[in-house]
C-alpha positions in Angstrom: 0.0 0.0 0.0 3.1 2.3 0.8 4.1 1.7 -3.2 0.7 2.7 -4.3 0.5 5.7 -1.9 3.9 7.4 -3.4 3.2 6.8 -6.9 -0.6 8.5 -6.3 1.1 11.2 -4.7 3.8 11.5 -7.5 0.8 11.3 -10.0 -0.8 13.7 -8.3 1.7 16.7 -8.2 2.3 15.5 -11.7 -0.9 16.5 -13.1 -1.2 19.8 -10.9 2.0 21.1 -12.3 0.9 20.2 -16.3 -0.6 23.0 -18.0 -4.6 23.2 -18.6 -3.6 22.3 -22.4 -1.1 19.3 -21.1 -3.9 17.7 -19.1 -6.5 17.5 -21.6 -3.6 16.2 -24.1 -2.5 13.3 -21.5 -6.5 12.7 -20.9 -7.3 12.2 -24.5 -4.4 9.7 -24.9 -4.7 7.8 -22.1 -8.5 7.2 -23.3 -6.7 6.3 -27.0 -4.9 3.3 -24.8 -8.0 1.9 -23.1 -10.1 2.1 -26.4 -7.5 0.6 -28.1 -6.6 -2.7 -25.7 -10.4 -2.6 -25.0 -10.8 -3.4 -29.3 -7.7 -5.6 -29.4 -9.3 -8.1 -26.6 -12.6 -7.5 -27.7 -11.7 -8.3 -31.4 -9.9 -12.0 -30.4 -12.7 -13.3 -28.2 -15.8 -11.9 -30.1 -18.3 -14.8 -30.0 -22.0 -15.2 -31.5 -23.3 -11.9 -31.5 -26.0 -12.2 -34.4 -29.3 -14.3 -35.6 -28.4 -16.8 -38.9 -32.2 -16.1 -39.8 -32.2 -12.7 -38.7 -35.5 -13.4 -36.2 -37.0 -16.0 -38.4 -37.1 -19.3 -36.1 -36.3 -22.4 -37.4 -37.8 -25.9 -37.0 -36.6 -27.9 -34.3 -36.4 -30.7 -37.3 -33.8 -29.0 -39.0 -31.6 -28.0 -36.3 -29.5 -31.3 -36.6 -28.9 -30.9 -40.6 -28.1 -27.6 -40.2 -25.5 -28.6 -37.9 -24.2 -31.7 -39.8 -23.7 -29.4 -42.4 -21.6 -26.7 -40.8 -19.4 -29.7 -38.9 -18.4 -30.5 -42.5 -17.6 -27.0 -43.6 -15.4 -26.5 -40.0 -17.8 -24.0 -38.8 -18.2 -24.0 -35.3 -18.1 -20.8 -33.5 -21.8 -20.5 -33.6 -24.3 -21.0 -30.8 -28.1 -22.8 -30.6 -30.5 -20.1 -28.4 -34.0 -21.9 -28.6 -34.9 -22.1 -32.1 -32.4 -19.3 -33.0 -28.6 -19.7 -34.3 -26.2 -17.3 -33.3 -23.1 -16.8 -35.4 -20.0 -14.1 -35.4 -21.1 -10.8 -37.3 -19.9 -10.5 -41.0 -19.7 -14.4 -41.8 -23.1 -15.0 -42.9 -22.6 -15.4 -45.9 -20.0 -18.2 -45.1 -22.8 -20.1 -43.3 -25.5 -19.8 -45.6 -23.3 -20.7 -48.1 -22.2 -24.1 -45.9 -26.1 -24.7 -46.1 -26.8 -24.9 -49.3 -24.2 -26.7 -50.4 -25.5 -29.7 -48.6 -28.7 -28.8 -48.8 -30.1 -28.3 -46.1 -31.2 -24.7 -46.1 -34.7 -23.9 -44.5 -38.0 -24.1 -46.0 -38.9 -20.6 -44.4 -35.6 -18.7 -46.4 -37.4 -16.7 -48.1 -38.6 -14.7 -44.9 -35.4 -14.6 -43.9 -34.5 -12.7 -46.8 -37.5 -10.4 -46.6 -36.7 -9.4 -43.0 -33.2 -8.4 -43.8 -33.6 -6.4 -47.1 -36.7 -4.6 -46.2 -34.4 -1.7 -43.8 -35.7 0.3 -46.8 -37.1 4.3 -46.2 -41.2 3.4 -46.3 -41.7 6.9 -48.1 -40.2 5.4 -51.2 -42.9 4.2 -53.8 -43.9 0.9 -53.9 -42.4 0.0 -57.1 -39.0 1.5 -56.5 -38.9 -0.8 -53.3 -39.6 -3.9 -54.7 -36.7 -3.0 -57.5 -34.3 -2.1 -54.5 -35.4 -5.1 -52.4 -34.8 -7.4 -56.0 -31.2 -6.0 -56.6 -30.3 -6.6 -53.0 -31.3 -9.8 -52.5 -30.0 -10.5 -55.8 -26.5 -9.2 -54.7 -27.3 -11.2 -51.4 -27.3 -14.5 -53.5 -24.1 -14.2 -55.3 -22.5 -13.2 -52.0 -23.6 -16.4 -50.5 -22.7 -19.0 -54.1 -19.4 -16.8 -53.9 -19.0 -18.2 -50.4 -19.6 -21.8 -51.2 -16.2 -24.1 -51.9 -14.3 -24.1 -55.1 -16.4 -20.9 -56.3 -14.9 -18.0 -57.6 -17.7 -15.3 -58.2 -20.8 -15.6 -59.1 -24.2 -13.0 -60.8 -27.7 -13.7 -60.0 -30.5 -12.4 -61.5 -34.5 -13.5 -61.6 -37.6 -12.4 -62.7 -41.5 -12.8 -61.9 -44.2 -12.6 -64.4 -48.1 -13.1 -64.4 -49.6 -14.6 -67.5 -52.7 -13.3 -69.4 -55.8 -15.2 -69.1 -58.4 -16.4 -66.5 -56.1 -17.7 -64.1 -53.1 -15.2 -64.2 -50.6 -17.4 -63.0 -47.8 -16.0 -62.1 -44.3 -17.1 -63.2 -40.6 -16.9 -61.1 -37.9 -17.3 -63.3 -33.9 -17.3 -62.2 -30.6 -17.0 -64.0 -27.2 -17.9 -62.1 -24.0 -17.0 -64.0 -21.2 -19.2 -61.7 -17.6 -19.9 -62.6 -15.9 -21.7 -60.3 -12.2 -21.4 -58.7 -9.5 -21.9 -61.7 -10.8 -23.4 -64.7 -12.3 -26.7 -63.5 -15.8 -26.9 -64.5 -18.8 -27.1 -62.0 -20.2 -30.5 -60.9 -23.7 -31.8 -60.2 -23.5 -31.4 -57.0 -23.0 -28.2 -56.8 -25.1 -27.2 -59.8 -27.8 -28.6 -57.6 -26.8 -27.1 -54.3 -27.0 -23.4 -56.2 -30.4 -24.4 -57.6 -32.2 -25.2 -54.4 -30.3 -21.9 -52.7 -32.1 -19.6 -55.2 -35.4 -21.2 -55.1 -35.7 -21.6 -51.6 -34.8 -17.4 -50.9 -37.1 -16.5 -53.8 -40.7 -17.6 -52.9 -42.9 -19.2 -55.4 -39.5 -20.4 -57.4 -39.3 -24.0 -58.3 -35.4 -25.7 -58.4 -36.2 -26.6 -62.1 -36.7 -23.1 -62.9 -33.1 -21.9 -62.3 -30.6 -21.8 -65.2 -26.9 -22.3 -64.3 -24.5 -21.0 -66.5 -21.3 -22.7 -65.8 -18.4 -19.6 -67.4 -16.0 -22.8 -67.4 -18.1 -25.0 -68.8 -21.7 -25.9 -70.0 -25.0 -24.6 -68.9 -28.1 -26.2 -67.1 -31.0 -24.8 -68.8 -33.8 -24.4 -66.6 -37.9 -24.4 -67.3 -39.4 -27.8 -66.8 -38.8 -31.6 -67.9 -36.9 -30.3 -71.0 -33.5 -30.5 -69.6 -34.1 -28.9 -66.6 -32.4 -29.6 -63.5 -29.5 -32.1 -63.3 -28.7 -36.2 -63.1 -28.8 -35.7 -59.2 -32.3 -35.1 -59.3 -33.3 -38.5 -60.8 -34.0 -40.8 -57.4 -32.3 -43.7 -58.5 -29.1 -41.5 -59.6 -29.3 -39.8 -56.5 -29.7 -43.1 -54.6 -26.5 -44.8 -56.8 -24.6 -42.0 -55.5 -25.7 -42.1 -51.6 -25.1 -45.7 -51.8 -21.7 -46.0 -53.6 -20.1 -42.9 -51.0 -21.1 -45.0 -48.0 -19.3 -48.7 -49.4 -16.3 -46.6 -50.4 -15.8 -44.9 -47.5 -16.4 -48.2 -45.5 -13.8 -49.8 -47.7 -11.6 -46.8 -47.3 -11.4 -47.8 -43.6 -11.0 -51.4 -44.5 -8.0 -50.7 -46.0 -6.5 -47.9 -43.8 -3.2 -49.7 -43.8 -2.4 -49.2 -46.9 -0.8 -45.6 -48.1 -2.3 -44.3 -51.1 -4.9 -47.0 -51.5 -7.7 -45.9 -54.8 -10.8 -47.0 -54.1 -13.6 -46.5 -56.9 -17.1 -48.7 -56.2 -19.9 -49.6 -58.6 -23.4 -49.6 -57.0 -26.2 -51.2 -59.0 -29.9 -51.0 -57.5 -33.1 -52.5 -57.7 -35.3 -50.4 -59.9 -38.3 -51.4 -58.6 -39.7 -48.4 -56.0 -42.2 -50.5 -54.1 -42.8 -54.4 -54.3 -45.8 -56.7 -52.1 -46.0 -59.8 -52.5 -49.2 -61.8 -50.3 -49.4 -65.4 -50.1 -51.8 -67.7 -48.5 -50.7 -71.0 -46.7 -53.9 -73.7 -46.2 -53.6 -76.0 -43.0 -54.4 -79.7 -44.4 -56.2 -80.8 -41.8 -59.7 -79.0 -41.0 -60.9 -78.3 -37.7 -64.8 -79.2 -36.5 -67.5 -76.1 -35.7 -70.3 -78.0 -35.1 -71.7 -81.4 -35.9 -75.5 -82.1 -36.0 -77.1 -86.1 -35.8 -80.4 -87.1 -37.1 -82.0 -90.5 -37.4 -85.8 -91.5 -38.4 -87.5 -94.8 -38.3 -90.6 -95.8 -40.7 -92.7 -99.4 -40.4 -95.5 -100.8 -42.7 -98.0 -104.2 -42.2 -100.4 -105.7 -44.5 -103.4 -107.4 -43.1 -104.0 -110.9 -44.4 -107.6 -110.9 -46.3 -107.3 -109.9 -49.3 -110.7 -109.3 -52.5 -111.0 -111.3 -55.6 -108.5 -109.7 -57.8 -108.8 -109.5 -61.8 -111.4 -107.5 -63.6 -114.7 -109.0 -62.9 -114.1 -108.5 -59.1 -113.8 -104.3 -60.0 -117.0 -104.7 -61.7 -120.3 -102.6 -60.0 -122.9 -104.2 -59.0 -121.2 -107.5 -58.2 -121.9 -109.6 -55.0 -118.5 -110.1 -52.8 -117.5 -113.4 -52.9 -118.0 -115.2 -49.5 -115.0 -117.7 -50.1 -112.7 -115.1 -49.9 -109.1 -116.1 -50.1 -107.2 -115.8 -46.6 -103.3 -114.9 -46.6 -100.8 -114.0 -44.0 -100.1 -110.0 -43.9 -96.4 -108.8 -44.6 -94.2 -106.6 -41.8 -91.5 -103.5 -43.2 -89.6 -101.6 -41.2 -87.3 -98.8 -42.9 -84.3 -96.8 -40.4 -82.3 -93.5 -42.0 -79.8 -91.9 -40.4 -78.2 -88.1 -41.0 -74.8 -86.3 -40.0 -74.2 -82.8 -40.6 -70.3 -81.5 -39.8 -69.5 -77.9 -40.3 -65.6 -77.6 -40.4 -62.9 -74.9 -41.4 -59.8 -74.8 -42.7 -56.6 -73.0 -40.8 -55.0 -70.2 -43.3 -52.1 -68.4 -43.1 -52.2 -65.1 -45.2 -48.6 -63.7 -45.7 -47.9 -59.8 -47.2 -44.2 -58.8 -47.8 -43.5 -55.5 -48.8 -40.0 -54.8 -50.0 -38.5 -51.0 -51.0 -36.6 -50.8 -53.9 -33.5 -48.5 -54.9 -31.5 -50.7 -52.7 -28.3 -52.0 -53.6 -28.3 -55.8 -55.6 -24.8 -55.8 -56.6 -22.0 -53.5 -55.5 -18.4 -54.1 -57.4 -15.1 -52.2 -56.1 -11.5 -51.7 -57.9 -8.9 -51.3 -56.1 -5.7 -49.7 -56.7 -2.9 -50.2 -54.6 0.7 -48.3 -55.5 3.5 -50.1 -56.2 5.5 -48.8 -53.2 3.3 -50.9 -50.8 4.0 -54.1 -52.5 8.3 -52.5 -52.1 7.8 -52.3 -48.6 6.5 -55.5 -48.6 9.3 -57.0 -50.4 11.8 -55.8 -48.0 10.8 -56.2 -44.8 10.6 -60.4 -46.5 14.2 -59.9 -48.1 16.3 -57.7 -45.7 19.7 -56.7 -46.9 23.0 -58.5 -45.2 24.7 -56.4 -42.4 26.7 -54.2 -44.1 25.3 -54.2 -47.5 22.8 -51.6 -49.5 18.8 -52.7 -49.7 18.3 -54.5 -52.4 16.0 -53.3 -55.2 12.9 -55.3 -56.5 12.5 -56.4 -59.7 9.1 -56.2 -61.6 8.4 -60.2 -61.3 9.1 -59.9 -57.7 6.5 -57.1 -57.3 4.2 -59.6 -59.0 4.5 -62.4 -56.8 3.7 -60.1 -54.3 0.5 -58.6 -55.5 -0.4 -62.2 -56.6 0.2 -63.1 -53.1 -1.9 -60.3 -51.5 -4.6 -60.0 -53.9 -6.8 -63.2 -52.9 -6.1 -61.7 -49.2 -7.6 -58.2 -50.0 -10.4 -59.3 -51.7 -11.5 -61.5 -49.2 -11.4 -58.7 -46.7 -13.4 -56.0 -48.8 -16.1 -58.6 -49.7 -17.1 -59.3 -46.1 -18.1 -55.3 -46.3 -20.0 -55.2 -49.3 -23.6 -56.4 -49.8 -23.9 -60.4 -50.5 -25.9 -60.5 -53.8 -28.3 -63.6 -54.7 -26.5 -66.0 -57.3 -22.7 -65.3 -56.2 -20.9 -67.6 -54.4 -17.6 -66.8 -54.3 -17.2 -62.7 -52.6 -13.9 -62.3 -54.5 -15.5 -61.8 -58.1 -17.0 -58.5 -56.6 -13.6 -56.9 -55.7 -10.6 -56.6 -58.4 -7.3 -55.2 -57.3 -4.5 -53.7 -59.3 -0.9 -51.9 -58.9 -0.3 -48.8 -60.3 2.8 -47.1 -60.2 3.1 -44.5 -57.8 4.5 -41.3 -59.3 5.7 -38.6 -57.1 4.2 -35.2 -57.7 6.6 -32.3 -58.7 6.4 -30.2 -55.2 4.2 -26.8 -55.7 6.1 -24.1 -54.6 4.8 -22.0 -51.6 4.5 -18.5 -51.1 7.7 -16.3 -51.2 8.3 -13.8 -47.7 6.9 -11.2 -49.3 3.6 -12.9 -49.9 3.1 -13.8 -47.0 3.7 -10.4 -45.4 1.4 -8.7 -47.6 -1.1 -11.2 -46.6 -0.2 -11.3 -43.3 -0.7 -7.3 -43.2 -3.6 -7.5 -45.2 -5.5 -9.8 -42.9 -4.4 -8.0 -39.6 -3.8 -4.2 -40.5 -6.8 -3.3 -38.4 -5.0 -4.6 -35.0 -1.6 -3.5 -36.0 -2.9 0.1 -36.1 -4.7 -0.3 -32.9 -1.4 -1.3 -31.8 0.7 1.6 -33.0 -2.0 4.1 -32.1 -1.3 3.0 -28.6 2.3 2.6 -28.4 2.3 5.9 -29.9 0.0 7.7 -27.2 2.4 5.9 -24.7 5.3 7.6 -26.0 3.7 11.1 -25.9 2.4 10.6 -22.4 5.8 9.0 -21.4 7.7 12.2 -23.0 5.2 14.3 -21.0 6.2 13.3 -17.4 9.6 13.0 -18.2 9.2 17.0 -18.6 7.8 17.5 -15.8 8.3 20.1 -12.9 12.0 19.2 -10.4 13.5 20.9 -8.1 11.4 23.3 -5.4 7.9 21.9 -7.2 9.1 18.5 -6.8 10.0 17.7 -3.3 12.4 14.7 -4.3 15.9 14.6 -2.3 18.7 13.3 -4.8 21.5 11.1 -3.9 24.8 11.1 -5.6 27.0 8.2 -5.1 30.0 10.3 -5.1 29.2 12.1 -2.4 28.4 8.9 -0.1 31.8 8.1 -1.0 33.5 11.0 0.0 34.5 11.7 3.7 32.3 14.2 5.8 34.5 16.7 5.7 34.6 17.1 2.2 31.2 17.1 1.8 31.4 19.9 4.5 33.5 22.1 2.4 31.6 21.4 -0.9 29.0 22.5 0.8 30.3 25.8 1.9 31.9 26.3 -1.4 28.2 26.9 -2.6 28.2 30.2 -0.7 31.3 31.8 -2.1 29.8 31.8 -5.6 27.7 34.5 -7.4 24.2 33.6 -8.3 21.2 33.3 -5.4 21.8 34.9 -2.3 23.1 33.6 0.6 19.5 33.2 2.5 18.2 31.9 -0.3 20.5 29.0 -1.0 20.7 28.6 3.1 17.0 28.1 2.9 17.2 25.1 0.0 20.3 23.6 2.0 18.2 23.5 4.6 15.0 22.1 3.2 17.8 19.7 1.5 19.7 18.7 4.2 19.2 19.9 7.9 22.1 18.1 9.6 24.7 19.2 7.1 22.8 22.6 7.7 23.2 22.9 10.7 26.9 21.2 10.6 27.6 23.9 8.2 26.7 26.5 10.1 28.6 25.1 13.6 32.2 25.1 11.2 31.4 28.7 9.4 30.7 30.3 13.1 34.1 28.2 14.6 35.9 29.8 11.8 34.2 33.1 11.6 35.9 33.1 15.9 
């Protein structure tokens, strides 16, 4: 506390002895310092500090694609508030970019793109708005496709028509003139990641509507089915693709060990979308319901006297016969029985529904370079002690690779789909050598470069930095002028005179009052402010000698 004490107090008689000009001077710089190491830390740990959708909230559904997709750009200094994302200021465009190239952008982007582009004066007229608010967010679009990876610059431009007639539909049109980093022509991919960026921030804009003109290459002409949009909008193309990056990069990891290992796969689907299939299975042996038993009984007797048979005895009018003829009568009895059984059957009704666009047959080649099958070779045939590696010939590569190959291919098949009708795994994998040719080196960037970069990318801090060292040295050059002697009240040593003996110090002193100059009060009066023992020793010696 002593330390701070003396260095207020020396503060303190600094500033009252500065000039009314000098104080506002040091005041002004020494805010320069605090603004500027206030900006410096400010600038290097500036975190999220604006809405992605600028207020727009997004779906709970999407949060996770949107994330995927900026982990595979390498953006990650954003932050997830609720259904809001917050990112750093001024790299928007880098994130909306990372979107749409993998597609997954928000349905609700076109609000997003109303709510920022509508800061617009609301005095203007209507139709001068909407042009303004067209420009900008076609600026806005080629800000973001300029963002995206491997794309130099880019030009949007769209239009919006109603047609004539009893409907009036109305028609959204876009143009996107892209050309991509170097000379390399655009690919699918991104030709469809730009398409579904432009129709989702334009409402009422369909993906096949947007014409991509490739400046390196060809165009894709939108406007319907009549070559609009591109292969990766067929399912099953889209599918084949899905399907073939997930077994290569499985194989990929299959065959880690191996430096510089090709892998290309061929994925072939099943065209069929959607496939049922019902069978029913019949149980041969029935089961009872209910039974029902009947059984009836029916008897008949003749009586033994019996009338004159033949014709005359039918006759009218004819007396009975009284010598009837007497026979024994005849007994019938008649039994029927019924059974009714009402039985089922036990079915079994199968339905098999099966998905198509999945893979049937899935082929890989393989390329391995020839410096794996080397290494191989000599850590079989190492050199004598004493004696240079040997180098392998062509045949011995050969028998190497014929060696290895059955091994390889029995490996990648146990990650590949089994397909119906194959037996032997091996057929689906072929592997081959290919010489390895070193690259020439690309040279890097010369000193120079990399200073004017480096300066070019941090110019902003560096002249924070030399505003402040600069208002240091002022206020640094300002207390080294400051008031000493009387005003400062700061006694001052000199190692020579510790050194000398007491009565030389004695005499120098008195020597002081033999010269011309203050008067001999005046410098009594400092000597004794100074110094009051050698004061007052001065004194005692000059009255001695004076009797």
């Amino acid at each position: 506390m002593d330390f701070l004490n003396k260095a207020f107090a020396q503060v303190s008689d600094l500033f009252r002895s500065m000039t009314p000009g000098a104080r506002i001077t040091a005041g002004l710089l020494l805010a320069v310092i605090v603004t500027s190491l206030g900006y410096l830390f400010s600038a290097g740990v500036a975190g999220p500090d604006t809405d992605l959708m600028s207020g727009v909230p997004i779906d709970p559904s999407h949060l996770l694609t949107m994330e995927a997709a900026f982990a595979n750009a390498n953006l990650n200094t954003y932050e997830i508030r609720g259904t809001q994302i917050r990112i750093p200021r001024g790299q928007r465009n880098r994130y909306m970019a990372a979107l749409a190239e993998a597609k997954a952008l928000p349905p609700n982007i076109d609000k997003m793109f109303d709510d920022v582009l509508e800061n617009i004066s609301p005095f203007m007229p209507a139709r001068e708005r909407e042009e303004r608010l067209k420009i900008a967010k076609q600026r806005t679009l080629a800000m973001i496709i300029s963002s995206m990876k491997g794309i130099g610059s880019a030009y949007v431009l769209y239009d919006t028509k109603v047609k004539s007639g009893f409907k009036r539909e109305t028609v959204t049109t876009a143009a996107a003139s892209v050309q991509a980093a170097g000379s390399v022509p655009l690919d699918e991919s991104q030709v469809s990641a730009i398409r579904h960026l432009v129709a989702g921030a334009i409402a009422g804009l369909k993906p096949e509507n947007v014409t991509v003109h490739d400046r390196n290459g060809s165009s894709y002409y939108g406007g319907g089915d009549e070559g609009g949009g591109s292969g990766l909008d067929d399912s099953y193309i889209s599918r084949k693709q899905i399907h073939e990056q997930r077994f290569t990069t499985k194989v990929l990891n299959a065959l880690a060990w191996v430096p510089g290992v090709k892998v290309t796969l061929n994925a072939e689907l099943d065209r069929e979308r959607i496939s049922r299939t019902q069978s029913v299975k019949y149980d041969p042996k029935a089961t009872a319901l209910q039974e029902r038993d009947e059984s009836s009984t029916a008897s008949r007797e003749d009586t033994g006297v019996q009338g004159r048979p033949g014709y005359q005895a039918q006759q009218p009018n004819v007396a009975t016969a009284l010598a009837a003829s007497r026979t024994a009568g005849s007994h019938e009895e008649e039994e029927a029985t019924k059974r009714e059984v009402l039985s089922v059957t036990d079915t079994e009704r199968m339905e098999v529904e099966k998905v198509g666009l999945t893979p049937e047959r899935v082929t890989a080649a393989i390329g391995i370079p020839s410096s794996y099958f080397e290494k191989l070779w000599r850590e079989e045939n190492p050199p004598a002690e004493g004696e240079e590696p040997k180098q392998p010939t062509q045949q011995d590569l050969q028998t190497v690779l014929s060696r290895e190959t059955p091994k390889i291919q029995q490996y990648v098949a146990k990650v590949l789909p089994p397909p119906t009708g194959v037996t032997d795994l091996s057929e689906l994998v072929t592997v081959a050598m290919f010489q390895d040719i070193a690259p020439p080196e690309i040279p890097g960037p010369t000193a120079s470069e990399t200073a004017v970069t480096w300066f070019g990318e941090y110019w902003t801090t560096l002249g924070m930095i030399g505003l402040a060292l600069f208002s240091l040295m002022i206020l640094r050059s300002m207390v080294r002028s400051g008031p000493t002697g009387a005003e400062v009240s700061t006694p001052v040593h000199h190692e020579e005179e510790d050194e000398v003996s007491e009565e030389e110090a004695v005499l120098r002193r008195l020597g002081r009052f033999t010269g011309t100059g203050k008067s001999l009060r005046d410098e009594l009066s400092e000597l004794v402010e100074e110094d009051p023992d050698a004061a007052a020793n001065i004194l005692k010696t000059w009255i001695g000698t004076v009797g």
